[in-house]
Every structure is written in structure tokens, then in C-alpha cells.
C-alpha positions in Angstrom: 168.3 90.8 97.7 164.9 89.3 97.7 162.5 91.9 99.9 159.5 91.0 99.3 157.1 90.4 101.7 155.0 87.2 102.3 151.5 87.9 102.5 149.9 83.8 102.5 150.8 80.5 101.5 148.5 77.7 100.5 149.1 73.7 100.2 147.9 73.8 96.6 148.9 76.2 93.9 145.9 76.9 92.4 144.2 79.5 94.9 147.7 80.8 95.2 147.4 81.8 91.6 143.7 82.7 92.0 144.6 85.4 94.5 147.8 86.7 92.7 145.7 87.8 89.8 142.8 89.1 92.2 145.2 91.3 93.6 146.8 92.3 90.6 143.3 93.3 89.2 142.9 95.5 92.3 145.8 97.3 92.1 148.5 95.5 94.3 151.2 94.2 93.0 152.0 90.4 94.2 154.2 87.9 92.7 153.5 84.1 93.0 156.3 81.7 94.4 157.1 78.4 95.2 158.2 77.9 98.9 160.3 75.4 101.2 157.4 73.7 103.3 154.5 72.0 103.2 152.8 75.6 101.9 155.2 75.8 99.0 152.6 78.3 97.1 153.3 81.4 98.5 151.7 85.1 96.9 154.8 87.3 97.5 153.6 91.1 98.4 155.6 93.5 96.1 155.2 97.3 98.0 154.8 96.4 102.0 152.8 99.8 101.8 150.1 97.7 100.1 150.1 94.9 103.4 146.8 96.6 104.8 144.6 96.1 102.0 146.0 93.2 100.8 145.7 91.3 104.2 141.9 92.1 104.5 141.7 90.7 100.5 143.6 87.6 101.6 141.6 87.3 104.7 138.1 87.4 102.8 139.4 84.8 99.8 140.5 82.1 102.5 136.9 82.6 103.7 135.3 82.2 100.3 137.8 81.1 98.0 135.2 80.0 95.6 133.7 83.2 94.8 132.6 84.1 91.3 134.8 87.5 91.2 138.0 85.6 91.9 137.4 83.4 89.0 136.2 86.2 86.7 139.6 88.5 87.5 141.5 85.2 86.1 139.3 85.3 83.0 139.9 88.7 82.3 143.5 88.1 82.9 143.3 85.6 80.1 144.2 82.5 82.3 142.3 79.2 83.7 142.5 78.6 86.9 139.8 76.6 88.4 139.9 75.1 92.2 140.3 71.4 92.3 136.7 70.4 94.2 137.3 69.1 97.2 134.8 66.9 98.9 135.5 67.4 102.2 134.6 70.8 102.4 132.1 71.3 99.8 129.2 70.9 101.7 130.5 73.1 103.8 131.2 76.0 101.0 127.4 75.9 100.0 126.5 76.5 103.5 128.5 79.2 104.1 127.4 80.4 100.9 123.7 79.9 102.1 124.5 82.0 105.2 125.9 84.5 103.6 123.4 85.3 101.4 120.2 85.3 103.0 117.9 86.9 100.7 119.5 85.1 97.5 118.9 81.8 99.8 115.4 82.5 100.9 114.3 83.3 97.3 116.0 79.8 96.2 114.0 77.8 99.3 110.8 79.5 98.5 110.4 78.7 94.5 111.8 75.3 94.9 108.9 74.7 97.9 106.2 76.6 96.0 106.8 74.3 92.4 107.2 71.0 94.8 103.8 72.0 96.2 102.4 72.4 93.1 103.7 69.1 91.9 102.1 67.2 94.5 98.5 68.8 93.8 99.0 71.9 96.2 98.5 74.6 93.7 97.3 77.6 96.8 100.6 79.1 96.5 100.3 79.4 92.8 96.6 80.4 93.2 97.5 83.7 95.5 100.5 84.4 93.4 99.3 84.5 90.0 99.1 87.9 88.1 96.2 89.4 87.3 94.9 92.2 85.4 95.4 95.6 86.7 91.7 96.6 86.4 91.1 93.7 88.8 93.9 94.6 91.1 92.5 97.9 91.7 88.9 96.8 93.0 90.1 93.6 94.6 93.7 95.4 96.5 95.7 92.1 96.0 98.6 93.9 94.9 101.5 91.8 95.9 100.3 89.9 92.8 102.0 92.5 90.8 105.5 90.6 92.3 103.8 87.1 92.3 105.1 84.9 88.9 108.8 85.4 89.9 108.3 82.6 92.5 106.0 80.5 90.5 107.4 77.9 87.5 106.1 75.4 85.8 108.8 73.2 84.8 112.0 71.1 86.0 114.1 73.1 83.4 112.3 76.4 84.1 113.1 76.4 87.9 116.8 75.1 87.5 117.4 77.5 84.7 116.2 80.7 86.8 117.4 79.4 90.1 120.8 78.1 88.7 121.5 81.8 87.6 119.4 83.3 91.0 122.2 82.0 92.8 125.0 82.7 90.9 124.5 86.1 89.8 122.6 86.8 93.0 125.2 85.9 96.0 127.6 87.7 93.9 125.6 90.6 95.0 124.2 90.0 97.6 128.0 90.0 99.0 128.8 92.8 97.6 125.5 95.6 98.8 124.4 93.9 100.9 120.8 92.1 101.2 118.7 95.3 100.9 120.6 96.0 97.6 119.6 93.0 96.3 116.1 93.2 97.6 115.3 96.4 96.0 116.9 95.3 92.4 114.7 92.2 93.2 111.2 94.2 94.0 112.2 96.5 91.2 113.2 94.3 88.3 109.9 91.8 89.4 107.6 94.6 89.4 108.7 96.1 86.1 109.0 93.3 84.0 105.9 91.8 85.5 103.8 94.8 84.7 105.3 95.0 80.8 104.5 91.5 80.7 101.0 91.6 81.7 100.1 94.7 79.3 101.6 93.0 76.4 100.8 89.5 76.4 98.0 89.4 79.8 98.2 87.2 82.8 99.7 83.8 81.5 103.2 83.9 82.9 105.2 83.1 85.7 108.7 82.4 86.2 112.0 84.2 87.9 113.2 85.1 84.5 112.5 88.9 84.2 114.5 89.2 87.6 117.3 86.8 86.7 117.3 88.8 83.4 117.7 91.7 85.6 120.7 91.1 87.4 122.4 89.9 84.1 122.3 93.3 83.1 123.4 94.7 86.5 126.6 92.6 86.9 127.6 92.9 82.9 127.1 96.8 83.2 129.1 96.8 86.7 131.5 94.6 85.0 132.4 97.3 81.9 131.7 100.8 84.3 133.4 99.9 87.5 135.6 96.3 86.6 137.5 97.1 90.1 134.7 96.2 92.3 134.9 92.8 90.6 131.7 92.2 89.8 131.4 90.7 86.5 129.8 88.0 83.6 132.7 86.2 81.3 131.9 87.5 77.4 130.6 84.2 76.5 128.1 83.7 78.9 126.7 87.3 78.5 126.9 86.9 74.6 124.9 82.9 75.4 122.1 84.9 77.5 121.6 87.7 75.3 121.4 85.3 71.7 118.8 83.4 74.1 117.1 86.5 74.3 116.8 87.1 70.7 115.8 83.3 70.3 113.0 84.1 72.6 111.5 86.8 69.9 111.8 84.5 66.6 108.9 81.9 68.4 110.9 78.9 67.5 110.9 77.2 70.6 108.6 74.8 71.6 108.1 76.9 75.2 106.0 80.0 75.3 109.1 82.8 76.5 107.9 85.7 78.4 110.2 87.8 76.3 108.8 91.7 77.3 109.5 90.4 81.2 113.0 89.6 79.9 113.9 92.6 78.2 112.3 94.7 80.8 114.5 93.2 83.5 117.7 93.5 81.5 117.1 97.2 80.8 116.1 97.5 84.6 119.2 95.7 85.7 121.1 97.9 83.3 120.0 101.1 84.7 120.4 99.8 88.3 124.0 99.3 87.7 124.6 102.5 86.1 122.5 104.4 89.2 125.4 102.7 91.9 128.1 103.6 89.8 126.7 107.1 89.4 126.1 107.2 93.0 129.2 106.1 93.9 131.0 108.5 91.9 128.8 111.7 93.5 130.2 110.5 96.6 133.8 110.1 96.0 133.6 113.7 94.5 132.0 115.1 97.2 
């Protein structure tokens, strides 16, 4: 006799699938089945001792069925399963998504407005922003230029590069610690890689790279030390930003890469990661 317990049902048997393998990943064991009704695809709930947890997992994947860690889990599993795009509620998904992730949003709105500025003429933002060299900082006091160049670019394919992975990489976690997590791995990460950029190569630079660069590292690192908080980068794309990296150092490109921003960010990110999992840990010990 069948005693499995029903835990949701969808119309469509691709988030059905989706979930199944997210809460396998987690721990719970789940079976996907087809169903009598209209919501044939049904994610079957093994151990009815497992119903709490797995009701506040369902609960938060019917809110944001699109997010990165669901998909991820199903590449780890070794299966494709992409959501069909649906029209009708896609402009609703990247407002949620926008709401949800305030800081990650507010970064994104303030680079595109600041290169749109400078594209009309209005270079002020880019003027108060720019770097410049430490010596000068300390008589003139204008430190926030230390953080300045993340928000400035200077190209179409500079900004969508580093705001395309901004907002993946950063709503991921953003969800996850919350906005002043990602706040402090952004003032961090900008500050660092800004500074190792400046004593290397001087003030020239600018760009959300070093920071982007930094929260590659974070979620790849959280991704092999903790995998269950589902928080991570598919091999490929990891591998694909790390060659870039490397491509950045041979000068072949017709761009000028700030390449010492990039590495320090990743090792920054890198460390960050470690620190939460470390932290974590202490606490569940204690």
C-alpha cells in the first residue's frame, strides 16, 4: 500500500522535477509522480517526519521557482531541467526578484544610471568616483574614492558583463545572508581589489569586476565546503571565468583588464566563503 504523502502538485512537470531533486539534495526523500487531475505532477513525500521542513522548502520554491540553487541541485544531480519561460509572469519574476534583493538591485540601478550619464556628456559622477592615488587621498580626505570604480564602466559590454553576473551571483546571496552580508562582501571585495589595483598599475581603472570576481569565489567556495546550503556555480562556468582570468594576464586582448582587481576579489571572495562556513561551524559546536 502506497503511504506516501503528498507534499505539492504543479500543472507542468518540470518544477515538479525541479523540486524533487532540491529536496533530495537536502536530505528529504521525495518521489515524483504523475497524478489524476488537472495537477498531475505531484512530489510524493517519502518519511511524513520530514513534512515540516519540506513544507517550508515547497512554500519558498512556489515563491521563487526560478532561483539559481534550484537549477544548480539539478546540475549536480546530473539532469536538465529548465522551466519553460512563461510570459505572463515573467515580468513579474524580475520584480519580485528586484524586491527581494535590495542591495543587489540598487547596485544594478546605480551603474546603469551613472554610465547612461556619462554617455550623454554628464561625466560628475565619474569625476567624484574616480580612484586616486593614496598620497592624494590622505591630504584631500575623499576616501570613498577608495570604493569609487566598482560603479563606473566604460563600455556596453563592460557594464552588461559585470552587471549580468552582479545580479546572478549576487541575489543568490543576497537571499541567502541577507543584505548586510552582501554589503560587507561588497565594501570588502571593492576596497581590496581597488587598492591592489591602484599600487600596481595606478589610477586608470574602473569597473564592477574585482567585486563580481569576488562573489565568484564566494559562491564556488560555498559550493565545495557547505553544497547543502545550495549556493553554488555549475563547473563550466567557474572553469569559463577562471580561463578568463588567465586570458586577462597573457595581454592578448584588445581591452586593458584590471587583472590584480580580479585576482584580489576572487581570493577575497574565497576567504569570505571560508570565514561563514567557519563561523557557522563554531556555532553549531557550541
Amino acid at each position: 500500500m502506497n503511504t506516501h504523502t503528498k507534499l505539492v502538485a504543479f500543472s507542468k512537470e518540470q518544477p515538479a522535477r525541479l523540486l524533487s531533486l532540491y529536496l533530495k539534495e537536502q536530505g528529504i526523500r521525495v518521489e515524483y509522480c504523475k497524478l489524476e487531475n488537472d495537477y498531475a505532477h505531484g512530489v510524493m513525500l517519502v518519511d511524513s517526519a520530514d513534512l515540516d521542513n519540506a513544507k517550508v522548502i515547497a512554500e519558498e520554491f512556489v515563491l521563487d521557482p526560478s532561483n539559481a540553487k534550484y537549477q544548480s541541485a539539478a546540475w549536480r544531480a546530473g539532469e536538465s531541467v529548465t522551466l519553460a519561460q512563461d510570459p505572463s509572469f515573467s515580468v513579474d519574476n524580475i520584480l519580485l526578484g528586484l524586491i527581494r534583493s535590495p542591495f543587489t538591485s540598487s547596485v544594478l540601478v546605480v551603474c546603469i544610471v551613472f554610465y547612461c550619464l556619462a554617455m550623454i556628456g554628464i561625466s560628475t559622477p565619474y569625476a567624484w568616483l574616480q580612484i586616486e592615488p593614496l598620497s592624494e587621498l590622505v591630504v584631500n580626505g575623499q576616501w570613498w574614492r577608495l570604493l569609487g570604480p566598482a560603479l563606473i564602466h566604460f563600455s556596453a559590454m563592460h557594464i552588461a558583463f559585470n552587471l549580468l553576473w552582479w545580479w546572478m551571483l549576487g541575489k543568490q546571496l543576497e537571499g541567502t545572508f541577507g543584505s548586510s552580508g552582501l554589503v560587507f562582501l561588497f565594501t570588502l571585495s571593492a576596497l581590496i581589489s581597488n587598492v591592489a589595483q591602484l599600487i600596481v598599475s595606478g589610477p586608470s581603472f574602473g569597473g564592477l569586476s574585482g567585486v563580481v570576481y569576488a562573489l565568484v569565489g564566494c559562491v564556488w567556495w560555498l559550493g565545495w565546503l557547505k553544497p547543502s546550503w545550495g549556493i553554488s556555480l555549475p563547473k563550466p562556468m567557474i572553469g569559463f571565468l577562471l580561463v578568463w582570468l588567465l586570458v586577462g594576464y597573457l595581454d592578448i586582448l584588445p581591452v586593458h583588464m584590471a587583472n590584480t582587481a580580479h585576482t584580489a576579489g576572487l581570493i577575497c571572495g574565497c576567504l569570505f566563503a571560508w570565514g561563514l562556513v567557519f563561523r557557522s561551524s563554531k556555532q553549531t559546536d557550541n
